[in-house]
C-alpha positions in Angstrom: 121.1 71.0 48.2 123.8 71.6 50.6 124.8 67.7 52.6 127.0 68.3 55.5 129.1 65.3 56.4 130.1 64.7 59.9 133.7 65.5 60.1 136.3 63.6 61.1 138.0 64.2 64.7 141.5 64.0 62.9 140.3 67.2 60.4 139.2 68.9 63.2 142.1 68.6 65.0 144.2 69.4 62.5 142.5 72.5 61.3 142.7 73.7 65.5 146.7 72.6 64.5 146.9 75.8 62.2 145.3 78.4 64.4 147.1 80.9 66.1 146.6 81.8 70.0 144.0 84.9 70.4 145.7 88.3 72.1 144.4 90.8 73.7 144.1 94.4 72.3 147.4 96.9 74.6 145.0 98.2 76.8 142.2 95.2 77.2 143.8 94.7 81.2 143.4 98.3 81.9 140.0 99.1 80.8 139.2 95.5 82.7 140.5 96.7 85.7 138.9 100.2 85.3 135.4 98.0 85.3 136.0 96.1 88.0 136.6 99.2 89.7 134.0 101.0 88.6 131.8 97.7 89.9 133.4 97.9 93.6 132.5 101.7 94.2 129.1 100.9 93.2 129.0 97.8 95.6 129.3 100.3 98.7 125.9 102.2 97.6 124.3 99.0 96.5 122.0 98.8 99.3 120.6 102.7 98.2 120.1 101.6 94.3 118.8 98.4 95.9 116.0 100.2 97.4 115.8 102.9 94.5 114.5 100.0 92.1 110.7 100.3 91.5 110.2 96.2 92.0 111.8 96.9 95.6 110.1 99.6 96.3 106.6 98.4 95.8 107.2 95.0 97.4 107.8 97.1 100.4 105.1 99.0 100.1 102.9 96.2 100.0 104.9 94.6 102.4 103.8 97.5 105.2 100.2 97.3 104.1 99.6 93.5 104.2 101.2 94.0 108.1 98.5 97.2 108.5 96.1 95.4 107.1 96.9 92.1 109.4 97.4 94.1 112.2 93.9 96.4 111.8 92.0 93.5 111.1 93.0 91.4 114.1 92.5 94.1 117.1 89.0 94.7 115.5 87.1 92.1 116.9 88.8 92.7 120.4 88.4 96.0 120.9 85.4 97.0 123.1 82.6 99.4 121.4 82.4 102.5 123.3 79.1 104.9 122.6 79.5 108.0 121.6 78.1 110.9 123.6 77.6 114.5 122.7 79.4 117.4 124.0 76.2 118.9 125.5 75.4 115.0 127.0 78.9 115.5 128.5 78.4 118.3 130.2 75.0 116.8 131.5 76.8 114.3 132.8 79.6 116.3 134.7 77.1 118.5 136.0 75.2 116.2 137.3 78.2 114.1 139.1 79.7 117.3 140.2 76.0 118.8 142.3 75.8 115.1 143.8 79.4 115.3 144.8 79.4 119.1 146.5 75.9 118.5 147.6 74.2 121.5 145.3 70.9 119.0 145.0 70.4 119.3 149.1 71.1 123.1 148.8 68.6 123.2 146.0 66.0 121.8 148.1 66.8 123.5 151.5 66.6 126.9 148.9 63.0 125.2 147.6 61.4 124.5 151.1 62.5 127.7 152.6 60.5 129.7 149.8 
């Protein structure tokens, strides 16, 4: 069985002693540059792959309905119901309205008694 001993700060320190400093590879500044690049171009059409994402996208969408929905559901009890008529009770209607107005009734009746 493998025991593992705390080890001293002085080994430790020692063994950091013998190390040598990391370098970069020749070109690691250039192909970080090339990146960071690359990330500032996309930064101008962020807002178009911010709305291209699916998650986006359907919050909106529900987004628009919950206010349709909202909106809909509000002016419903407020809005006066109307009846519907027909077409033919329409024209019933006009007719009638329009002999009171030009006086056809009398002129029916004058037409009636004169017979």
């Amino acid at each position: 069985m493998d025991v593992r001993q705390p080890l001293d700060f002085d080994q430790v320190y020692s063994a950091i002693d013998g190390m040598k400093r990391a370098t970069p590879g020749p070109f690691f500044y250039t192909r970080v540059a090339a990146k960071l690049d690359a990330a500032k171009q996309r930064n101008t059409s962020g807002f178009l792959e911010l709305i291209a994402r699916p998650v986006v996208a359907i919050a909106m969408v529900l987004l628009i309905l919950g206010a349709d929905y909202f909106a809909l559901s509000e002016d419903s009890g407020n809005v006066e119901q109307t009846p519907v008529i027909s077409t033919y009770a329409q024209y019933q209607q006009f007719s009638n309205t329009s002999d009171q107005f030009y006086g056809f009734d009398e002129m029916e009746a004058m037409n009636e008694e004169s017979k």
